[in-house]
N, CA, C, O and CB atoms as a CASP TS submission, in Angstrom:
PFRMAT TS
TARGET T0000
AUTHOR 0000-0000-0000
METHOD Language model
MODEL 1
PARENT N/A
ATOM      1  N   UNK     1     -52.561-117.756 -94.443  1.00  0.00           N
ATOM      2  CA  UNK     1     -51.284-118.023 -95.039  1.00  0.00           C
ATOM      3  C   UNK     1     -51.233-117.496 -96.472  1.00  0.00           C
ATOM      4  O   UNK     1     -50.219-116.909 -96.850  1.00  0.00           O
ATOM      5  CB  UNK     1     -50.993-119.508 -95.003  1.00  0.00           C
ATOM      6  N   UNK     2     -52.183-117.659 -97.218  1.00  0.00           N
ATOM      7  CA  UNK     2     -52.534-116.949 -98.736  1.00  0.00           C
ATOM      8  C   UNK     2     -52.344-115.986 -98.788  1.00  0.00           C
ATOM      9  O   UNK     2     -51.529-115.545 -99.598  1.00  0.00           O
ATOM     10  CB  UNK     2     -53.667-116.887 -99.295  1.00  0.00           C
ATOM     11  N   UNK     3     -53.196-115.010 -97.711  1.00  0.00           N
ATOM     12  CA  UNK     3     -53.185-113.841 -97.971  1.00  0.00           C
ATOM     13  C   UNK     3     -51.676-113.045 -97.809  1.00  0.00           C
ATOM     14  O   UNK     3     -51.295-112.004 -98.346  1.00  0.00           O
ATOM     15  CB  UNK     3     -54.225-113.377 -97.182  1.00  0.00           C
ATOM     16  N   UNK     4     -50.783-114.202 -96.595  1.00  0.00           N
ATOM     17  CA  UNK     4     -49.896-113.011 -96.017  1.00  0.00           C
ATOM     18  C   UNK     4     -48.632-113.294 -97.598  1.00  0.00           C
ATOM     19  O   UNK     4     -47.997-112.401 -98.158  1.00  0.00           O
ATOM     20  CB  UNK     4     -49.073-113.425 -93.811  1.00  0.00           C
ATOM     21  N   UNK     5     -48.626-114.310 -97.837  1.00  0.00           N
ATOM     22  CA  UNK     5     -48.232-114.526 -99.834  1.00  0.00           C
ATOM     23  C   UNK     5     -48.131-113.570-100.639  1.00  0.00           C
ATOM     24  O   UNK     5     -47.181-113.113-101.274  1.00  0.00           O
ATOM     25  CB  UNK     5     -49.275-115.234-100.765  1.00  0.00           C
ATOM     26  N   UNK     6     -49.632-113.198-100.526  1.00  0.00           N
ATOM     27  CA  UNK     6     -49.866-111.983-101.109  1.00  0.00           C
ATOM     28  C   UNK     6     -49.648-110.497-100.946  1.00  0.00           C
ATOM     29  O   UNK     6     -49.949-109.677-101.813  1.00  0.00           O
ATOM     30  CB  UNK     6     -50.737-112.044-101.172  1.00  0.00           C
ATOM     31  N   UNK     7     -49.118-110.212 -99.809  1.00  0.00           N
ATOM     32  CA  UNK     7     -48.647-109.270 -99.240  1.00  0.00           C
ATOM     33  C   UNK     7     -47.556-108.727 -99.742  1.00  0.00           C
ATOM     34  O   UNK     7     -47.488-107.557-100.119  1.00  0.00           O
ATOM     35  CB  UNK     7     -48.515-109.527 -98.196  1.00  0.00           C
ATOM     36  N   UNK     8     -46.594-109.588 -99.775  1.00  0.00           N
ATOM     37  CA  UNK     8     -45.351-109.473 -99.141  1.00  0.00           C
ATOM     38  C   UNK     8     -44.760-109.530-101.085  1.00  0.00           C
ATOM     39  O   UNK     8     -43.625-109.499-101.561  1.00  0.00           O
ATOM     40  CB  UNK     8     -44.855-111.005 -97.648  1.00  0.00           C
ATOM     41  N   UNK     9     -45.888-109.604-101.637  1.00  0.00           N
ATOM     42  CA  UNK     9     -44.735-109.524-103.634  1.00  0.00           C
ATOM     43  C   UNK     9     -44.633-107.797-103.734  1.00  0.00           C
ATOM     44  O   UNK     9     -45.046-106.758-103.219  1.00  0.00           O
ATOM     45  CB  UNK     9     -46.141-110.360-105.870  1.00  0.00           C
ATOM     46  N   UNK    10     -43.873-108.270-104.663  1.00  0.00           N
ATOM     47  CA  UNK    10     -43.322-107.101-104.835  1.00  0.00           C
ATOM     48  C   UNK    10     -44.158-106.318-105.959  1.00  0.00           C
ATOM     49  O   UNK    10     -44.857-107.002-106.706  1.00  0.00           O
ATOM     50  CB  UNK    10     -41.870-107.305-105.144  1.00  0.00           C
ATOM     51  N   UNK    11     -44.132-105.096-106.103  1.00  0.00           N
ATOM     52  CA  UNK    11     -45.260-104.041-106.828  1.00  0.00           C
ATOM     53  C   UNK    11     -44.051-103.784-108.043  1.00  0.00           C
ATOM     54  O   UNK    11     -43.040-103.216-107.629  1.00  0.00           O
ATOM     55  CB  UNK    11     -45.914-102.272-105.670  1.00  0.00           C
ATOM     56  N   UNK    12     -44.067-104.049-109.087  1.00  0.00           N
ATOM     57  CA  UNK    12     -43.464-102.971-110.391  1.00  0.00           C
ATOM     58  C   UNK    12     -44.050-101.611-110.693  1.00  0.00           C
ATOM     59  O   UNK    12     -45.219-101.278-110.888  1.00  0.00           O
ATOM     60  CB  UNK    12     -43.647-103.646-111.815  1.00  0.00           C
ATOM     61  N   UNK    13     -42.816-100.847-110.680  1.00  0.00           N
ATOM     62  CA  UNK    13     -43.635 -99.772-110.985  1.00  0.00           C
ATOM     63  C   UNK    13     -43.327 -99.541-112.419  1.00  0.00           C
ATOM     64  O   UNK    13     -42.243 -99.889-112.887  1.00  0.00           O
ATOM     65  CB  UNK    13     -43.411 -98.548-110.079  1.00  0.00           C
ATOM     66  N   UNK    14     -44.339 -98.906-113.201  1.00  0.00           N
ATOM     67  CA  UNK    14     -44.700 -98.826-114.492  1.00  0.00           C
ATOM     68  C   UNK    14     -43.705 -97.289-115.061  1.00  0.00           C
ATOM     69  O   UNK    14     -43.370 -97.126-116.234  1.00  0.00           O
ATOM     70  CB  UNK    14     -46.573 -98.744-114.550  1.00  0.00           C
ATOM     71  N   UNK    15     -43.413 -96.413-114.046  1.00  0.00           N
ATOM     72  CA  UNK    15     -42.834 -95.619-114.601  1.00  0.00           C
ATOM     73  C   UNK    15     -41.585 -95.556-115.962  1.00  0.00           C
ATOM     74  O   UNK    15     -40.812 -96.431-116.352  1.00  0.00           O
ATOM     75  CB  UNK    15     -42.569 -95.258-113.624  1.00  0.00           C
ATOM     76  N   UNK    16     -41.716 -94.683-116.256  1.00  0.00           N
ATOM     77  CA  UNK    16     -41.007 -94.326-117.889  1.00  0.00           C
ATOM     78  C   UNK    16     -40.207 -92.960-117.583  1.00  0.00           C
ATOM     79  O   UNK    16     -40.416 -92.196-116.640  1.00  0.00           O
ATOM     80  CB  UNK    16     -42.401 -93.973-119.381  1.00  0.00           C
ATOM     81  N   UNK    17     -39.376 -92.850-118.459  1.00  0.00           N
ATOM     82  CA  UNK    17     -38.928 -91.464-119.159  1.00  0.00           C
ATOM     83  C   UNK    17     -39.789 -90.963-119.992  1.00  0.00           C
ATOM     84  O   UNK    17     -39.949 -89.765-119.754  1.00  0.00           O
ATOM     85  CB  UNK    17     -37.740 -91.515-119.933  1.00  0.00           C
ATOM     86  N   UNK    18     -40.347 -91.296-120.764  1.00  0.00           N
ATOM     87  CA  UNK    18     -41.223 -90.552-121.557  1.00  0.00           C
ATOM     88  C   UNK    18     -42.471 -90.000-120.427  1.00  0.00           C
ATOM     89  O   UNK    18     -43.187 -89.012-120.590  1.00  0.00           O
ATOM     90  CB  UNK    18     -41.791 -91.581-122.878  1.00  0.00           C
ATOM     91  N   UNK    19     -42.482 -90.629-119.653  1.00  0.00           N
ATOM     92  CA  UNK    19     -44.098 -89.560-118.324  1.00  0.00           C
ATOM     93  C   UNK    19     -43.686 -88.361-118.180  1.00  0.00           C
ATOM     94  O   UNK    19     -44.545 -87.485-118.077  1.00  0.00           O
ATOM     95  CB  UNK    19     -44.401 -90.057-116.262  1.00  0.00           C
ATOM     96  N   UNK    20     -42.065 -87.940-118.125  1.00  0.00           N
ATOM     97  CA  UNK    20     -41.652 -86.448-117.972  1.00  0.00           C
ATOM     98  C   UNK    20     -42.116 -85.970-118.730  1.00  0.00           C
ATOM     99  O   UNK    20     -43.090 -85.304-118.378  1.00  0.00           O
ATOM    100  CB  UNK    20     -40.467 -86.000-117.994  1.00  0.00           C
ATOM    101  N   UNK    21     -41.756 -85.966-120.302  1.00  0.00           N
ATOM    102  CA  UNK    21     -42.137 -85.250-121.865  1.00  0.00           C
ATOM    103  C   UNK    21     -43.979 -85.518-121.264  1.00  0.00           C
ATOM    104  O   UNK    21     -44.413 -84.415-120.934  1.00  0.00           O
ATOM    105  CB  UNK    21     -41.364 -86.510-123.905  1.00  0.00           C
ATOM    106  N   UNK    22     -44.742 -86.306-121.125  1.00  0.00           N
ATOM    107  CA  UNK    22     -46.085 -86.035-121.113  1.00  0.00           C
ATOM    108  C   UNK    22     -46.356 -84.892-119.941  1.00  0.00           C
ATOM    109  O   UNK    22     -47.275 -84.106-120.174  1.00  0.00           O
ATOM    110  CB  UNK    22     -46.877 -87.413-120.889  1.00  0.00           C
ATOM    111  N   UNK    23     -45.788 -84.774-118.974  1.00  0.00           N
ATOM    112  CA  UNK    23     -46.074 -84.000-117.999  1.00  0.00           C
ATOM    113  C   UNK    23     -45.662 -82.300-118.729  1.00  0.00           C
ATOM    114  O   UNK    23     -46.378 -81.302-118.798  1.00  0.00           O
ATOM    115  CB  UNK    23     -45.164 -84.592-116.582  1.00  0.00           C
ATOM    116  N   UNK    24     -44.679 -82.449-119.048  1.00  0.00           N
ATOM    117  CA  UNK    24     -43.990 -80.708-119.779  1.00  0.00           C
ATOM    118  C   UNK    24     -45.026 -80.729-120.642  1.00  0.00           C
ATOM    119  O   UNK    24     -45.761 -79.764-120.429  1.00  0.00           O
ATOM    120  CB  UNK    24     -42.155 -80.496-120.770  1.00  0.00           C
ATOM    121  N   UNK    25     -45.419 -81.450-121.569  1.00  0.00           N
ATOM    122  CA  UNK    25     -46.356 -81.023-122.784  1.00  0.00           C
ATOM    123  C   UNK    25     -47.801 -80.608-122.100  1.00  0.00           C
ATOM    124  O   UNK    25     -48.431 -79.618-122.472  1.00  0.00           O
ATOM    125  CB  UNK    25     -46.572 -82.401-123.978  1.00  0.00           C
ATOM    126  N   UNK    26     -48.103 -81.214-121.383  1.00  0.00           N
ATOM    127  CA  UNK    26     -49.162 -80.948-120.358  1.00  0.00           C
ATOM    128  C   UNK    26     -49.091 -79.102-119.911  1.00  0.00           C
ATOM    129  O   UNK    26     -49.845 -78.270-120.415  1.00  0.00           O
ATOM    130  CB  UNK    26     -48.768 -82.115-118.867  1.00  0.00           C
ATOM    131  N   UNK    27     -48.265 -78.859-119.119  1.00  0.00           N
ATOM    132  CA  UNK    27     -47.900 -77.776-119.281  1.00  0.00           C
ATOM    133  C   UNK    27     -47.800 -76.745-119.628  1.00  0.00           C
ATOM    134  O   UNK    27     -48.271 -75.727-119.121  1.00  0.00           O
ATOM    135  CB  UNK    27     -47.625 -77.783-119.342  1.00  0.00           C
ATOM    136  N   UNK    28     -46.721 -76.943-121.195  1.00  0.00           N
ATOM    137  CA  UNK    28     -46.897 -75.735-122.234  1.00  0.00           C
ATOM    138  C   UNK    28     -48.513 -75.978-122.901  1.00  0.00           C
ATOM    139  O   UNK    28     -48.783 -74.931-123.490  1.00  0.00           O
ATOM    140  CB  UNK    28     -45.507 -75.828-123.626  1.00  0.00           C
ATOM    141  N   UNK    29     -49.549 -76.854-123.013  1.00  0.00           N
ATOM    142  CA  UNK    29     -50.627 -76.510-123.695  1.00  0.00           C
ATOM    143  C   UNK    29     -51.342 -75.912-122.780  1.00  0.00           C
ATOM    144  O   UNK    29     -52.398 -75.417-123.174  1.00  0.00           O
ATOM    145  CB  UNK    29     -51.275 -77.497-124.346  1.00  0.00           C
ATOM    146  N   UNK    30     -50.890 -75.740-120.890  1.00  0.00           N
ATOM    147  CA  UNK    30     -51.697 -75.034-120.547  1.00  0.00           C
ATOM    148  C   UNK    30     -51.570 -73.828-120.603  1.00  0.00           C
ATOM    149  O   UNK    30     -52.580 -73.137-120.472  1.00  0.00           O
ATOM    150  CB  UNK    30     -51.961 -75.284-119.703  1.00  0.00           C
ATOM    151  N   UNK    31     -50.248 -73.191-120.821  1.00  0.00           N
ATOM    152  CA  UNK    31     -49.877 -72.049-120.241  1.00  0.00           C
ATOM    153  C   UNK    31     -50.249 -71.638-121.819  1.00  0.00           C
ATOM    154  O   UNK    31     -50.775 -70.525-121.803  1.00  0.00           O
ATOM    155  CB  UNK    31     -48.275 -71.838-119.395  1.00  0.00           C
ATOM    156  N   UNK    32     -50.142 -72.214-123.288  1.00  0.00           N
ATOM    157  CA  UNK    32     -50.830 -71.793-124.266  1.00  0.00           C
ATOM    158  C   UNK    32     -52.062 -71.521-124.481  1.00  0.00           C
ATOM    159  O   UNK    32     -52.329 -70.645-125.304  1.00  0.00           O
ATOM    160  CB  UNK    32     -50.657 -72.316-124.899  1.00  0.00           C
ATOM    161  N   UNK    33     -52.900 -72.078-123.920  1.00  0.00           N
ATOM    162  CA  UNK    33     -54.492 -72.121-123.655  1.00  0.00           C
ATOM    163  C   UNK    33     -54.466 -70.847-122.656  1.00  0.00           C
ATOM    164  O   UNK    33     -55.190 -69.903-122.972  1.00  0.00           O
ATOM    165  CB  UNK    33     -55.190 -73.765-122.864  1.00  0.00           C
ATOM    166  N   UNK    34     -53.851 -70.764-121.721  1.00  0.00           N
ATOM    167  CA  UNK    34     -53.709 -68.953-120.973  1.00  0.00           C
ATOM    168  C   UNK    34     -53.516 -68.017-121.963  1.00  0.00           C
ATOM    169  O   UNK    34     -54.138 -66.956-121.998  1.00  0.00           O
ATOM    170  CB  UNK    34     -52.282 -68.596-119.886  1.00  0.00           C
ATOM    171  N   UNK    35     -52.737 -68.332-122.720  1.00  0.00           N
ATOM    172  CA  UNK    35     -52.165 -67.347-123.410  1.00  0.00           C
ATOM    173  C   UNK    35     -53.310 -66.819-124.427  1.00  0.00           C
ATOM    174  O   UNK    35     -53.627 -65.634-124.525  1.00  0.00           O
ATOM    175  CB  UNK    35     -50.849 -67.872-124.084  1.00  0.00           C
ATOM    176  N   UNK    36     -53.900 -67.911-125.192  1.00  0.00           N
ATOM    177  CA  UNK    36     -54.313 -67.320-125.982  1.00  0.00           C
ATOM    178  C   UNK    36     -55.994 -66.782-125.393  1.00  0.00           C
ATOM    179  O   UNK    36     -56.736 -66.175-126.165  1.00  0.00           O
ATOM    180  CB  UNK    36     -54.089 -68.190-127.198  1.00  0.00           C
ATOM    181  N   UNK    37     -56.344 -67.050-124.210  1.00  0.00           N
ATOM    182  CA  UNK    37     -57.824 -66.544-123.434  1.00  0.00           C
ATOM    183  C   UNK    37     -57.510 -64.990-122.912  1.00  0.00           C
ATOM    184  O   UNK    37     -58.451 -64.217-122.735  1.00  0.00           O
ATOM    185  CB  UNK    37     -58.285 -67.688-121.841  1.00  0.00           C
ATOM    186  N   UNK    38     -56.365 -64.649-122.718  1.00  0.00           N
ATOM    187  CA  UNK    38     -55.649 -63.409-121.943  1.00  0.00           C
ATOM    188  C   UNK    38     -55.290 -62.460-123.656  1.00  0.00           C
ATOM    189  O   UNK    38     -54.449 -61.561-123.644  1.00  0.00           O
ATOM    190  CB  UNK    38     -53.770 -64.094-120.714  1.00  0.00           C
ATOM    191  N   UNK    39     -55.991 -62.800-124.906  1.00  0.00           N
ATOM    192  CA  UNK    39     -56.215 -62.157-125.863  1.00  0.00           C
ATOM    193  C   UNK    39     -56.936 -61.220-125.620  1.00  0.00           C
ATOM    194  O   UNK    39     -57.987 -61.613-125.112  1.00  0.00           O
ATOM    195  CB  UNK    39     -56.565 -62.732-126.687  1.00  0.00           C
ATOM    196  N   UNK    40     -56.854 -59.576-125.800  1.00  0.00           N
ATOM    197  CA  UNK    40     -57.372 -58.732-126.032  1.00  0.00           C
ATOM    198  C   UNK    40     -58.473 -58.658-126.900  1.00  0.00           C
ATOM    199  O   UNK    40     -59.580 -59.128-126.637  1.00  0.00           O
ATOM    200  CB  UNK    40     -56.655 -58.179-126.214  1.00  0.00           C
ATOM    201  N   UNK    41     -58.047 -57.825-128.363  1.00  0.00           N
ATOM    202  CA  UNK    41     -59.078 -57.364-129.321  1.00  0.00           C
ATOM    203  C   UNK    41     -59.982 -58.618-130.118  1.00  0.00           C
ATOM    204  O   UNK    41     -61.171 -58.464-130.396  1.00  0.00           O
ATOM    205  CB  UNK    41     -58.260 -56.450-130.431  1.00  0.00           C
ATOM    206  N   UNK    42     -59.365 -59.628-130.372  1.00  0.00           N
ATOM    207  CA  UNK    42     -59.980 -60.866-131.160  1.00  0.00           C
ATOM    208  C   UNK    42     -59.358 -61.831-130.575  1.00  0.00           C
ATOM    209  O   UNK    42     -58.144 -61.892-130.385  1.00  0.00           O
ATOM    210  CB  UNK    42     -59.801 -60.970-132.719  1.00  0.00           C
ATOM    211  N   UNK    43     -60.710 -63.141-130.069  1.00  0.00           N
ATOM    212  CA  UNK    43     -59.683 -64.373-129.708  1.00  0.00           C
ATOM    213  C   UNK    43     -59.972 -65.366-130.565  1.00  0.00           C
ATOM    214  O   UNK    43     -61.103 -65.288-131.044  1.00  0.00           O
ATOM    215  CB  UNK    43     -59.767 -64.988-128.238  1.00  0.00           C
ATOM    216  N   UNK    44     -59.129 -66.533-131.012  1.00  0.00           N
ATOM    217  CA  UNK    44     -59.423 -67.347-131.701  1.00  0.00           C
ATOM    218  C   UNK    44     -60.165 -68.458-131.255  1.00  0.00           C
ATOM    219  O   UNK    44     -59.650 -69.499-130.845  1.00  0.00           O
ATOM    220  CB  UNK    44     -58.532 -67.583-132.172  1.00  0.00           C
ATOM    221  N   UNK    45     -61.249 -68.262-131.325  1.00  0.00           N
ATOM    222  CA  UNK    45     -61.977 -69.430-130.905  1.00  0.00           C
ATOM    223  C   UNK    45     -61.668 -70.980-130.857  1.00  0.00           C
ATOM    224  O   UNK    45     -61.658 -71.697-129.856  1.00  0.00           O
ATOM    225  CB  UNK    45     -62.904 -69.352-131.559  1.00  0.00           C
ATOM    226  N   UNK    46     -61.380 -71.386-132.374  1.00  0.00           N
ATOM    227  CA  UNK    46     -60.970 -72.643-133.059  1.00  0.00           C
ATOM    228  C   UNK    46     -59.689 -73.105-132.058  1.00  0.00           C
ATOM    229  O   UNK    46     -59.706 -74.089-131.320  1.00  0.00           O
ATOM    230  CB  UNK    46     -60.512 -72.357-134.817  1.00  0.00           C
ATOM    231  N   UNK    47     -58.828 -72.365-132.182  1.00  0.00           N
ATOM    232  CA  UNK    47     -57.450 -72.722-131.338  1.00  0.00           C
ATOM    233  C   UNK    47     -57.815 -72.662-129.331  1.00  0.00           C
ATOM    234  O   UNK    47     -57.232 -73.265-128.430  1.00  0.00           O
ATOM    235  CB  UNK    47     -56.023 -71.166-131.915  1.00  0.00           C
ATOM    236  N   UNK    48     -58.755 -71.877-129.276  1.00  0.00           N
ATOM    237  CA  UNK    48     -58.795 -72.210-127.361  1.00  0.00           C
ATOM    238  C   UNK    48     -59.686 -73.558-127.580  1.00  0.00           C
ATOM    239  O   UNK    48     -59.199 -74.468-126.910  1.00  0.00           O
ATOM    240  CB  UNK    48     -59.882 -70.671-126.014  1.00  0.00           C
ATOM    241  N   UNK    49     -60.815 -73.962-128.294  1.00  0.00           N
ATOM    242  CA  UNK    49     -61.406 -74.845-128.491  1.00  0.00           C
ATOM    243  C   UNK    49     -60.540 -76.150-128.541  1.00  0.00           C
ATOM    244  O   UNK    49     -60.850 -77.008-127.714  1.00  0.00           O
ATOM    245  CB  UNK    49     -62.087 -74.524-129.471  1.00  0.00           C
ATOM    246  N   UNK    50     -59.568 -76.410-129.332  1.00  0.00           N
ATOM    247  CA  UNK    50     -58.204 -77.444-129.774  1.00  0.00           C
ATOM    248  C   UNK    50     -57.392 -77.395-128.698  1.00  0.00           C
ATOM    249  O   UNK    50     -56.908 -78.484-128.392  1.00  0.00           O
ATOM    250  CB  UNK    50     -57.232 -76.994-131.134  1.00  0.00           C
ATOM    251  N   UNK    51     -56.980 -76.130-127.779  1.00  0.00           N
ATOM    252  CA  UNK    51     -56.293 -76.255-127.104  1.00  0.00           C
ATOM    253  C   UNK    51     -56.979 -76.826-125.501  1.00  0.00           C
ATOM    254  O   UNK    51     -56.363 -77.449-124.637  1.00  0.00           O
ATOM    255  CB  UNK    51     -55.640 -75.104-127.309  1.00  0.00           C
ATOM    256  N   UNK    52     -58.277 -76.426-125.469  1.00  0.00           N
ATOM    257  CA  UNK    52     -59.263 -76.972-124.347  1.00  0.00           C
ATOM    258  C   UNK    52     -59.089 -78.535-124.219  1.00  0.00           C
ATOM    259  O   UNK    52     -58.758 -79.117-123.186  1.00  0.00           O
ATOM    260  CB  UNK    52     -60.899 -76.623-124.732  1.00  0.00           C
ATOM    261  N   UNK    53     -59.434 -79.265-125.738  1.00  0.00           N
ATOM    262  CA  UNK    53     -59.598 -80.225-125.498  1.00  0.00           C
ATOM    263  C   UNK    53     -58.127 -81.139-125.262  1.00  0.00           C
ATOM    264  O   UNK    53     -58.006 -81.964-124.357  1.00  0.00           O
ATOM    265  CB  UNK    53     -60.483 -80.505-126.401  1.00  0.00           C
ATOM    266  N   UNK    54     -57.042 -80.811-126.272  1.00  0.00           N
ATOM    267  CA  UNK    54     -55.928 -81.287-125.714  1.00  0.00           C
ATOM    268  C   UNK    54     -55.311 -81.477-124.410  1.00  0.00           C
ATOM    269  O   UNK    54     -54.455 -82.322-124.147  1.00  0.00           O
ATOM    270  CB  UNK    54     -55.329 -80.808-126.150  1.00  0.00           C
ATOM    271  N   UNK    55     -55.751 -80.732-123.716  1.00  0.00           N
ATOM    272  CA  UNK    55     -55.594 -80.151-122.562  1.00  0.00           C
ATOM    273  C   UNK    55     -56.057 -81.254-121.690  1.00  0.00           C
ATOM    274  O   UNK    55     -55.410 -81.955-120.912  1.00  0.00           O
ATOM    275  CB  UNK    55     -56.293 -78.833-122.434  1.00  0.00           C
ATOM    276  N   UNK    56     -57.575 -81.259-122.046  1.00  0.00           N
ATOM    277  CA  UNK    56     -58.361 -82.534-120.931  1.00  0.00           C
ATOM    278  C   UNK    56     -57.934 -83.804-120.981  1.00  0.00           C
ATOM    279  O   UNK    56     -57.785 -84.575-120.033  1.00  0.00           O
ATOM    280  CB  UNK    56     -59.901 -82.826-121.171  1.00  0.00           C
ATOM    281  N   UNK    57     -57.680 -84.054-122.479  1.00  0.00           N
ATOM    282  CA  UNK    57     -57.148 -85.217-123.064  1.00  0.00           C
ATOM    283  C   UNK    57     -55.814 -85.288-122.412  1.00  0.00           C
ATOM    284  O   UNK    57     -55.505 -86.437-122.095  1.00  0.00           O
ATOM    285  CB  UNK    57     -57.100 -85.181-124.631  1.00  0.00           C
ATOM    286  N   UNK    58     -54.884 -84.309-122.107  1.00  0.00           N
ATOM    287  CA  UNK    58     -53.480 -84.796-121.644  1.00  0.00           C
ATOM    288  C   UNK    58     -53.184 -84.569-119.804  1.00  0.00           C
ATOM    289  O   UNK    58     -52.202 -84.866-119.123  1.00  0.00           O
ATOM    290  CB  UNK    58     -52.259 -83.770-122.646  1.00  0.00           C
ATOM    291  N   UNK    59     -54.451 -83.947-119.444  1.00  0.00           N
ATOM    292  CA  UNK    59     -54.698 -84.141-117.846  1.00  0.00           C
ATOM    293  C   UNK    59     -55.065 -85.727-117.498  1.00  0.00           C
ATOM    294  O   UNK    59     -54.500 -86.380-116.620  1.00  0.00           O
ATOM    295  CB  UNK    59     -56.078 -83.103-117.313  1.00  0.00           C
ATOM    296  N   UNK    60     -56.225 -86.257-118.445  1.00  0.00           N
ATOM    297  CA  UNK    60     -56.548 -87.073-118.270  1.00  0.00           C
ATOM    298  C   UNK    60     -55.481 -88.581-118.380  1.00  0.00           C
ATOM    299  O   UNK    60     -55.619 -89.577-117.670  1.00  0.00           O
ATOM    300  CB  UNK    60     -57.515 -86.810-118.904  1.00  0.00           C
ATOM    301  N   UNK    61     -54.750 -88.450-119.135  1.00  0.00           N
ATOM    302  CA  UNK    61     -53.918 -89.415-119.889  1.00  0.00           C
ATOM    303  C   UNK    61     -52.618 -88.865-118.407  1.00  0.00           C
ATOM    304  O   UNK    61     -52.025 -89.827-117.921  1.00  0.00           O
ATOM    305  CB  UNK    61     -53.556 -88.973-122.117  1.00  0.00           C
ATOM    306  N   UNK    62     -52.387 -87.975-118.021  1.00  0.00           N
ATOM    307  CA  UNK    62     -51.518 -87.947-116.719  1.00  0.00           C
ATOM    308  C   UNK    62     -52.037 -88.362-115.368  1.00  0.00           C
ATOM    309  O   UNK    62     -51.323 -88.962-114.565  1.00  0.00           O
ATOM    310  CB  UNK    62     -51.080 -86.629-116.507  1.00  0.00           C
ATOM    311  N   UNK    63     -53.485 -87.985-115.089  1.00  0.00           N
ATOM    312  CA  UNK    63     -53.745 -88.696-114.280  1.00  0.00           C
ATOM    313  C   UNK    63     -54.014 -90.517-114.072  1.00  0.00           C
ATOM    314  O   UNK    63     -54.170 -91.323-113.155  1.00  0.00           O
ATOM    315  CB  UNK    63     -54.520 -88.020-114.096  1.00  0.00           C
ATOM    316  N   UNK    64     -53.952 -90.496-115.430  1.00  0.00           N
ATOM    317  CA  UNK    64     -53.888 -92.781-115.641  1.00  0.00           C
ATOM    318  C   UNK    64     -52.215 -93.041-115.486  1.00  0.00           C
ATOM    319  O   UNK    64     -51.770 -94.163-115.241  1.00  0.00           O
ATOM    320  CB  UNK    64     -54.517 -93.727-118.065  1.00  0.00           C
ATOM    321  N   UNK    65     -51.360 -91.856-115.661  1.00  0.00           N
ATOM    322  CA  UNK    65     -50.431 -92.360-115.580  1.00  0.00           C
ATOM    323  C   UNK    65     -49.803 -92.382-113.930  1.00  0.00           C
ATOM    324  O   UNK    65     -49.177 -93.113-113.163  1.00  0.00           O
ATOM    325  CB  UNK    65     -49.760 -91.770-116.598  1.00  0.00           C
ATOM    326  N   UNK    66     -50.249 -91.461-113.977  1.00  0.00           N
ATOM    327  CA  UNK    66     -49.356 -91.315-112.064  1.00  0.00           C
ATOM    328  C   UNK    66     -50.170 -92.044-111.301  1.00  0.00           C
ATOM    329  O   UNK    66     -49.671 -92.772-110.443  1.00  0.00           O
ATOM    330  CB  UNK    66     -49.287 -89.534-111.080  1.00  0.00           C
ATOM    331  N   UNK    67     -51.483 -91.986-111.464  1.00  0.00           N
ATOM    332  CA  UNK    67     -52.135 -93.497-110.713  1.00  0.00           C
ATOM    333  C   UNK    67     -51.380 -94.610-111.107  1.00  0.00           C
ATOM    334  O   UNK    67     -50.648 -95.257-110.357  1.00  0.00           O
ATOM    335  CB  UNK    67     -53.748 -93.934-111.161  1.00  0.00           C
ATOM    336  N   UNK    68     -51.510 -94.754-111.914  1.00  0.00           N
ATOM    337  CA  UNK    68     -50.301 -96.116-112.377  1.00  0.00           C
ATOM    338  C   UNK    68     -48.800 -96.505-111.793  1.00  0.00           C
ATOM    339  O   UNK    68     -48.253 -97.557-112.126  1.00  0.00           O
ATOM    340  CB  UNK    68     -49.857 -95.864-113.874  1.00  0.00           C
ATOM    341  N   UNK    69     -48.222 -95.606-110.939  1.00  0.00           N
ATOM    342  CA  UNK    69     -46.993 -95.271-110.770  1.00  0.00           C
ATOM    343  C   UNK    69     -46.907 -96.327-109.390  1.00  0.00           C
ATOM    344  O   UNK    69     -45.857 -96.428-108.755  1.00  0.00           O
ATOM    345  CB  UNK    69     -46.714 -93.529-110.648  1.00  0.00           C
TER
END
């Protein structure tokens, strides 16, 4: 009888408007991080380095979010 209690509530979902803006920003830092590896004569190290990690940091922070959903 507990369990079937427990069944049957209802789930909130956590979603936002702001998860869109995290998902697009997600995005343009990847297609920036392309951009700047698809450098020819000199690449900037410092900036694919910043843009690497932003990158993991905002995959990561999307995947807690859509699990969350």
């Amino acid at each position: 009888m507990f369990l079937a209690e427990n069944v049957t509530e209802v789930v909130e979902s956590t979603y936002s408007h702001f998860d869109i803006f995290m998902i697009v920003f997600t995005i343009l830092i990847a297609i920036g991080l392309v951009r700047l590896l698809m450098q020819r004569p000199r690449k900037n190290m410092l900036a694919i380095g910043f843009s690497t990690v932003a990158l993991l940091i905002f995959l990561a922070a999307d995947y807690k979010m859509v699990t969350g959903w």
